[in-house]
C-alpha positions as CSV (number, residue, x, y, z in Angstrom):
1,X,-30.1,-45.8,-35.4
2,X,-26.3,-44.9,-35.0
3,X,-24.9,-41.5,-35.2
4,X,-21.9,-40.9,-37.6
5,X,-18.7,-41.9,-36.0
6,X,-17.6,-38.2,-36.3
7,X,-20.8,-36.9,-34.8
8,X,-20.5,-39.5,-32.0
9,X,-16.9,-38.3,-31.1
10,X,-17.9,-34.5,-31.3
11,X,-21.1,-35.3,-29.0
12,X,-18.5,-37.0,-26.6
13,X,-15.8,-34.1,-26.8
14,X,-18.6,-31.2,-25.5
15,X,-20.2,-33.5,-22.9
16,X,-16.2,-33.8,-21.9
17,X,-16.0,-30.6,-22.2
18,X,-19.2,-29.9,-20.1
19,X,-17.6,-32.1,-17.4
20,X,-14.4,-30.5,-17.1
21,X,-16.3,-26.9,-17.1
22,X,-18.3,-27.9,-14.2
23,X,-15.4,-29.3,-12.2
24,X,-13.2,-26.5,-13.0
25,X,-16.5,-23.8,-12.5
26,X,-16.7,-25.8,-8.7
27,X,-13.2,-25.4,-7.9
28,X,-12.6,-22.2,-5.3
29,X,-9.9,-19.4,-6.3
30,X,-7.7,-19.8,-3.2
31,X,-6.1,-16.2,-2.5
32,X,-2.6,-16.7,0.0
33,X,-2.6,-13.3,2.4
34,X,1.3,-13.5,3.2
35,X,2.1,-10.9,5.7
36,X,3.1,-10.0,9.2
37,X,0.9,-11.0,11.2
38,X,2.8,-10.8,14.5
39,X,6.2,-8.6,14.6
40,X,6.7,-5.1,14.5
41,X,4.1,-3.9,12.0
42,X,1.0,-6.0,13.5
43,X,-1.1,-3.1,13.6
44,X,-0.7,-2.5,10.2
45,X,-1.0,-6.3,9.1
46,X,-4.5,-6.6,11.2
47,X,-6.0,-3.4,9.0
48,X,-4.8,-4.5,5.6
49,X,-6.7,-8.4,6.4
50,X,-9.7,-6.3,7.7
51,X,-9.8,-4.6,4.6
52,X,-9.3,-7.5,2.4
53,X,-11.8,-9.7,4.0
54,X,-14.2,-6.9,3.9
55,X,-13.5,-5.7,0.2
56,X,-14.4,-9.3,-0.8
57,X,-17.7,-9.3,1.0
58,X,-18.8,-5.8,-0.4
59,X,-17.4,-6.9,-3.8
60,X,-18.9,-10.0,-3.8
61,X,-22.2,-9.2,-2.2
62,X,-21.7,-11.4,0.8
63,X,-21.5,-14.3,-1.7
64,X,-17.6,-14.5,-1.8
65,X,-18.1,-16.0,-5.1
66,X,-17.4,-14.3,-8.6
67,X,-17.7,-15.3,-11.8
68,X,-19.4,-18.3,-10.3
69,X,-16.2,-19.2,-8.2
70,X,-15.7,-19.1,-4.2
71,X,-13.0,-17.4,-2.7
72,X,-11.1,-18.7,-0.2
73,X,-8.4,-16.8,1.7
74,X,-5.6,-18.7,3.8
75,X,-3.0,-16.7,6.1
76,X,0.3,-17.1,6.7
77,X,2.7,-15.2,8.8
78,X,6.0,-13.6,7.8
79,X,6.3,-12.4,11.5
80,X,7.8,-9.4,9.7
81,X,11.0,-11.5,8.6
82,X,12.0,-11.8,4.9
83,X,13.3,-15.2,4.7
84,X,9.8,-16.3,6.6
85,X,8.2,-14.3,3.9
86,X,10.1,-15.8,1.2
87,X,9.8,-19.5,2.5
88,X,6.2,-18.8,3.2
89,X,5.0,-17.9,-0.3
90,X,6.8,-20.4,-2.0
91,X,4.9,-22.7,0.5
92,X,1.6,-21.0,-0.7
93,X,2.0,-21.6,-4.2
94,X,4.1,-24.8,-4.1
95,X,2.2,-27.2,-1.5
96,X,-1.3,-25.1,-1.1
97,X,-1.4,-24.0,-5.2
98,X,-2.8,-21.1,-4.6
99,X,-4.0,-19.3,-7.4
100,X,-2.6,-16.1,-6.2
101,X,-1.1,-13.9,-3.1
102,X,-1.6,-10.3,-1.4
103,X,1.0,-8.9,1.1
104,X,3.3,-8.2,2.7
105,X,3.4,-5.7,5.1
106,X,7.2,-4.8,5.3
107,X,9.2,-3.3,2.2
108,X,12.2,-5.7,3.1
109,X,9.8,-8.7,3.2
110,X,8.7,-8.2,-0.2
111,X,11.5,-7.6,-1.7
112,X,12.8,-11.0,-0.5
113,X,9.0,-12.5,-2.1
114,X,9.5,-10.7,-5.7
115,X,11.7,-13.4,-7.2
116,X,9.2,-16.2,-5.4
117,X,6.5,-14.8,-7.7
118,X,8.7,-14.8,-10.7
119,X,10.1,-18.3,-10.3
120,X,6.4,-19.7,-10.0
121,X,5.0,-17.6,-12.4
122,X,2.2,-16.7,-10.2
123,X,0.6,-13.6,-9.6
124,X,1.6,-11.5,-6.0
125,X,-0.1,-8.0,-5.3
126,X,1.6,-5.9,-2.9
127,X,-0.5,-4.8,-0.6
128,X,0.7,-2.5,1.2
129,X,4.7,-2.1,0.9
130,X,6.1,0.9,-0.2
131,X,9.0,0.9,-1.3
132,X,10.4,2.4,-5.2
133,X,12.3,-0.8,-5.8
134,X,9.2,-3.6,-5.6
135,X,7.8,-1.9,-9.0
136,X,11.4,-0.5,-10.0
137,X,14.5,-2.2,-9.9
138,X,13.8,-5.4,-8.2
139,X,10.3,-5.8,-10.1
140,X,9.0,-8.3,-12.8
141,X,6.0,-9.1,-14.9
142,X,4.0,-10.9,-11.5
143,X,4.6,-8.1,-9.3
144,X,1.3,-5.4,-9.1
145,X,0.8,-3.1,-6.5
146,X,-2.3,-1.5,-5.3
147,X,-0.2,0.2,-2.0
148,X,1.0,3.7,-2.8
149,X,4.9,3.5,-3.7
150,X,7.6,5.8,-2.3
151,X,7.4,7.9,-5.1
152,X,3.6,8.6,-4.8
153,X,4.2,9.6,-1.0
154,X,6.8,12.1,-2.4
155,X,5.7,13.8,-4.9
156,X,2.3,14.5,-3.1
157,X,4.6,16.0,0.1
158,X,6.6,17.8,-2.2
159,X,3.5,19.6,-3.1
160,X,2.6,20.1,0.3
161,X,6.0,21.7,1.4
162,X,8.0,22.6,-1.9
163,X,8.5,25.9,-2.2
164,X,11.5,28.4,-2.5
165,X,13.7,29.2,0.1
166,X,13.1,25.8,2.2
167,X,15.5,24.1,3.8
168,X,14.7,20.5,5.0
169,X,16.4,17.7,7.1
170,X,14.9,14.4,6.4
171,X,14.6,11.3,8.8
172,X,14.3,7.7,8.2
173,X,14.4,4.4,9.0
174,X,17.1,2.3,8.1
175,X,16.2,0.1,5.4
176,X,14.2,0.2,1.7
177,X,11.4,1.9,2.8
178,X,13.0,4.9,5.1
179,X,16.2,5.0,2.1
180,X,13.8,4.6,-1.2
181,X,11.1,7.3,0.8
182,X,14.2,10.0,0.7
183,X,15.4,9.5,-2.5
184,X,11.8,10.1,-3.9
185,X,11.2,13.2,-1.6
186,X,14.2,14.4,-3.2
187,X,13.8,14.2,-6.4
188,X,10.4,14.6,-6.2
189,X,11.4,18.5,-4.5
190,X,14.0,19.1,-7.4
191,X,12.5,22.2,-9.4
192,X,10.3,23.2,-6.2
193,X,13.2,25.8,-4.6
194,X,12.9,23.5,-1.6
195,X,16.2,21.6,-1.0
196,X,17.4,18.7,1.4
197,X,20.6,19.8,3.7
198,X,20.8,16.7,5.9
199,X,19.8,13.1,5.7
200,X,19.3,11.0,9.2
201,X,18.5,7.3,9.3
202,X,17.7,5.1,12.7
203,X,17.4,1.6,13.0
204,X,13.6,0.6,12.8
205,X,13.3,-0.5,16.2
206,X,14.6,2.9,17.9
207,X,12.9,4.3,20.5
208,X,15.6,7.0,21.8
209,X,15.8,9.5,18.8
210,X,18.2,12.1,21.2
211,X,20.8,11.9,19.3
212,X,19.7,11.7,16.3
213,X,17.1,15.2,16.6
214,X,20.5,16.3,18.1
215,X,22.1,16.1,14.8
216,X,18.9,17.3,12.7
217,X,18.6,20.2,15.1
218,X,22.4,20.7,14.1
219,X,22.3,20.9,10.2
220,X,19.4,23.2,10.5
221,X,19.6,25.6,13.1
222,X,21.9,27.7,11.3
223,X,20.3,27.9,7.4
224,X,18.5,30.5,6.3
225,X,14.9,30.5,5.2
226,X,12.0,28.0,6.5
227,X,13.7,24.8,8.2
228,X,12.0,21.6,8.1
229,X,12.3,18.1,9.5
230,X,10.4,15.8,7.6
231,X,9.7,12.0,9.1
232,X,9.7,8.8,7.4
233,X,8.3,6.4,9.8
234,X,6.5,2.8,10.0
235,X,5.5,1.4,13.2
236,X,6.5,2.2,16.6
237,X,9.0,4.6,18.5
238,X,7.1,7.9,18.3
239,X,10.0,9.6,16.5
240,X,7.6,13.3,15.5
241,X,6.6,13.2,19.6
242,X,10.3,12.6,20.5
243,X,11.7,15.6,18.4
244,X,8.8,17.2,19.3
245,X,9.5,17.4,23.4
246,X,13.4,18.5,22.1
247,X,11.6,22.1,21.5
248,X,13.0,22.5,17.8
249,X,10.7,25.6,18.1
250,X,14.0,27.0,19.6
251,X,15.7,27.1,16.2
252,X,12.9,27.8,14.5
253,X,12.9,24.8,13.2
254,X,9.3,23.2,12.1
255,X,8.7,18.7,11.9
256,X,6.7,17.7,9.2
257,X,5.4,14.1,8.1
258,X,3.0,12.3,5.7
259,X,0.2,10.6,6.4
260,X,-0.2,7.5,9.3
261,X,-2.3,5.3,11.3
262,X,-4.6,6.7,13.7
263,X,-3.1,5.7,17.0
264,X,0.4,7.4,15.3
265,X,-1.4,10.5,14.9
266,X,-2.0,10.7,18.2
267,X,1.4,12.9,18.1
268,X,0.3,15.2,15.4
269,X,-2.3,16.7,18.3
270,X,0.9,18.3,19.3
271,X,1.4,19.6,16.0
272,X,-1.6,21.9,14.9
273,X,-1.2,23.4,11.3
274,X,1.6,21.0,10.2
275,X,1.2,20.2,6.4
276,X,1.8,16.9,4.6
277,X,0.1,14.3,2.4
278,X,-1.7,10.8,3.1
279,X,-2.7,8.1,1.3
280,X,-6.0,7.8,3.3
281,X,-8.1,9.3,5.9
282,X,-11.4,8.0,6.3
283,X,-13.5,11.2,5.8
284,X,-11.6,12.2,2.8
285,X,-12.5,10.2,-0.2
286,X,-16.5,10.9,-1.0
287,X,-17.7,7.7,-2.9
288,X,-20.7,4.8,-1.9
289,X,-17.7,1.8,-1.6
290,X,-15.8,4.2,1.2
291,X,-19.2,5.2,2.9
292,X,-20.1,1.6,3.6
293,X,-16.5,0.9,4.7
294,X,-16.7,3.6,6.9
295,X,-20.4,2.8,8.3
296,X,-19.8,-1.0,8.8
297,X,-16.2,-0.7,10.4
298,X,-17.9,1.9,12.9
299,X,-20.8,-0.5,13.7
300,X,-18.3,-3.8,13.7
301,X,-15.4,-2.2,15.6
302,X,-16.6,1.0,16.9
303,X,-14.1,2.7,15.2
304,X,-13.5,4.2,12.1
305,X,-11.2,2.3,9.1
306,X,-7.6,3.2,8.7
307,X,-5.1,4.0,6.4
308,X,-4.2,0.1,5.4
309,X,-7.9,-0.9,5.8
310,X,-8.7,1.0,2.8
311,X,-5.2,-0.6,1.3
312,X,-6.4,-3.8,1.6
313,X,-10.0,-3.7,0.0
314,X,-8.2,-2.0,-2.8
315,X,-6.4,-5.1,-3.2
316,X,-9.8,-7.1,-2.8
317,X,-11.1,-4.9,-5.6
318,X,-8.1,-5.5,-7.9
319,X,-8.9,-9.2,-7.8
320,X,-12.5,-8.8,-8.4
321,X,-12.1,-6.8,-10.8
322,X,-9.5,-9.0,-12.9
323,X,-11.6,-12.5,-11.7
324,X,-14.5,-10.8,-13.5
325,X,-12.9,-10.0,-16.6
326,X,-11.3,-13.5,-17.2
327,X,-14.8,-14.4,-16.3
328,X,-12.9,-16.2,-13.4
329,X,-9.6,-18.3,-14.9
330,X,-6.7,-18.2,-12.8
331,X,-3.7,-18.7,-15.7
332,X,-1.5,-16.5,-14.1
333,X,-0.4,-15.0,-18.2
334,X,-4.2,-14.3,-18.4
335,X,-4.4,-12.8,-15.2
336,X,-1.1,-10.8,-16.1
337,X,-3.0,-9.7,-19.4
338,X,-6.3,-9.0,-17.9
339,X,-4.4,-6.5,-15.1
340,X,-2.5,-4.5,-17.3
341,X,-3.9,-1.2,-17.4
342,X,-7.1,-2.4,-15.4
343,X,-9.4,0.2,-13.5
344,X,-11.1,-0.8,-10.9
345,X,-12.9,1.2,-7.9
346,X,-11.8,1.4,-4.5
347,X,-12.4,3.5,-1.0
348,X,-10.2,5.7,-2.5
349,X,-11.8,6.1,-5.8
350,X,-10.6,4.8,-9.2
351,X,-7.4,3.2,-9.2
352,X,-5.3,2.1,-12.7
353,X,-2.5,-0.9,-12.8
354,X,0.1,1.3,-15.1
355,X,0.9,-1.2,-17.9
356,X,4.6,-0.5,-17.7
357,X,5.3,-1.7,-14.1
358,X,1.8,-2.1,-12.9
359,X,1.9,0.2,-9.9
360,X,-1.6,1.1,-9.3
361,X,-1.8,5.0,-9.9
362,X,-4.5,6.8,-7.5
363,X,-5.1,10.0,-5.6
364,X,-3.3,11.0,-2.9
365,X,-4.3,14.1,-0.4
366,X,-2.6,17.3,0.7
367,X,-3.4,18.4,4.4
368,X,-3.1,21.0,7.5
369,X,-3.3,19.1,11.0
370,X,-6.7,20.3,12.8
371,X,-6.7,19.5,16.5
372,X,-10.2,18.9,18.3
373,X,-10.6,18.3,22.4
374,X,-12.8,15.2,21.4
375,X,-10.8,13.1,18.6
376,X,-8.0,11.7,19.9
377,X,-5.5,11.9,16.7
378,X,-4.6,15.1,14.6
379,X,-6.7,15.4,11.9
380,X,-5.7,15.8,8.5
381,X,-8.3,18.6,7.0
382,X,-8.4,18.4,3.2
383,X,-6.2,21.3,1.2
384,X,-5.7,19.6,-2.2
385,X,-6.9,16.2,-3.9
386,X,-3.3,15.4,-5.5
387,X,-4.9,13.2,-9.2
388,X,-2.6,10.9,-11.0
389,X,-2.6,13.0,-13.7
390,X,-0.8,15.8,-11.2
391,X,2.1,13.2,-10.1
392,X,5.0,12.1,-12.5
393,X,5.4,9.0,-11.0
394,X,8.6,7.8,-12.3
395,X,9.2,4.2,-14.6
396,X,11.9,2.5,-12.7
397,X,11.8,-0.9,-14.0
398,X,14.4,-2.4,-16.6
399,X,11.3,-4.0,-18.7
């Protein structure tokens, strides 16, 4: 007997249908990690891929699948060069069609990526850049960050050192990141009583900071009140060490700076009882997702995770957590959607994409350097776990 023409047709549209679906359940989300692999900040580029390969096993169970879909990752190398960066993500989601990217590493390289994302209307999450502008100024609808922004680093130091009467110099490097890191910390220390009398900035690739602690030393030495130097740093150069063997100690004068890699911190042994704020430490955060990070990097590397290890599971957890609630389409406007005020857990704890310029809002972490003979670093001891709720993070964006 023959079936109703109409029948016919709609039993030949959901067996299509059932084909497509099975194709389109078999294809893999391919995930571009654009960052700097080599360059000036390759240590920080090795921990954030650590952390994203190992936030995608946890997440996934070992499976690297969700919502029935495997992951694949593919890496490309900015060398810490924007136009590489900018080249090399257009090459990620024009030729390899990725379905989205993570990085970079350098503020300056992802600025140069930002309009890449827009003009392919495809999804990048900075991971872990810092500067204000990537979710202010220069940001658009593609752009989330899980990385802590130069506002968050300010505003949880402003707590640790604002108070009346102090005077601070600042000093910086000499591009987005150092210039966007002051103009948070300063704003962020208006109302405090705590003002900035001196701004410094070196090239990022100095290694002789004599005359510039020279001219720190200079605007300080002669206030009134507790005197600061506070340090903006990424990567190499040892600037706290270097000011620290000028003995500001003669003027008084104390150095201050947030949060860092390990091997940086190495200079904060010289330091005991100088206060700040970090994004991460691995003993901080008290949760089963940082536990396991912490257990398996000790038995895989004999050493404990770092500050952009944790930075770069978060970003594995931010696409989990989106993959899972599309039930695993890619569309980039459904991703968009999806991510837009999305929770998801991390090392750190709970992070939020803020809808308005989806900079991922999470805890930061006062401290007071504690120096032990057998740990080769300063350690940051606890004082104060800085909420999201505690941290006017400022809308900078023109959406």
């Amino acid at each position: 007997m023959s079936l109703p023409r109409t029948l016919g047709l709609a039993l030949t549209g959901l067996a299509l249908s059932a084909t497509v679906s099975g194709a389109w359940a078999a294809d893999p989300v391919t995930i571009a990690h654009v960052y700097g692999k080599t360059g000036a900040l390759e240590a920080y580029a090795k921990q954030s891929h650590t952390g994203l390969m190992m936030g995608l096993e946890y997440l996934t169970q070992g499976t690297m699948e969700v919502a029935g879909r495997e992951i694949e990752v593919i890496e490309k190398d900015t060398q810490g060069k924007p136009d590489q960066g900018r080249a090399l993500l257009a090459e990620a989601y024009g030729d390899d069609e990725v379905d989205l990217a993570i990085g970079p590493v350098s503020s300056g390289v992802a600025l140069a990526m930002l309009p890449v994302a827009a003009d392919y209307r495809k999804i990048l999450i900075v991971e872990p850049a810092v500067a204000d502008s990537i979710t202010g100024e220069n940001w658009n609808e593609y752009i989330f960050r899980t990385g802590r922004n130069s506002s968050q680093d300010a505003i949880a130091n402003s707590k640790a050192l604002g108070k009346p009467g102090v005077k601070i110099a600042t000093l910086a490097q000499d591009y987005a990141f150092g210039r966007d890191g002051v103009a948070a910390f300063k704003a962020a220390l208006e109302g405090s009583g705590a003002e900035v009398v001196f701004e410094e900035y070196a090239p990022t690739d100095t290694k002789d900071f004599t005359a510039h602690g020279q001219r720190l030393f200079d605007a300080l030495k002669d206030q009134d009140g507790e005197k600061i130097i506070f340090v903006i740093w990424a990567g190499g150069g040892n600037p706290l060490g270097k000011l620290k063997a000028m003995a500001p100690e003669r003027y008084e004068i104390d150095l201050s700076s947030g949060g860092n890699i390990l091997p940086a911190m190495a200079a904060y042994k010289d330091l005991p009882g100088m206060k700040g704020a970090t994004y991460y430490y691995y003993d901080i955060p008290q949760n089963d997702m940082n536990t396991w990070l912490v257990k398996e990097h000790f038995a895989r590397f004999g050493e404990p995770p770092d500050f952009f290890t944790a930075g770069g599971f978060a970003a594995a957890s931010a696409v989990v957590a989106a993959l899972e609630k599309t039930g695993g389409e890619t569309d980039s406007d459904t991703l968009v959607k999806a991510m837009e005020g999305l929770s998801f857990q991390t090392p750190k704890g709970e992070m939020t994409f803020r809808p308005e310029d989806h900079q991922a809002l999470q805890e930061m972490y006062a401290f007071e350097i504690e120096v032990k003979d057998d740990v080769a670093w300063g350690i940051p001891k606890l004082t104060e776990v800085i909420k999201p709720a505690d941290m006017d993070i400022p809308i900078r964006n023109k959406r």
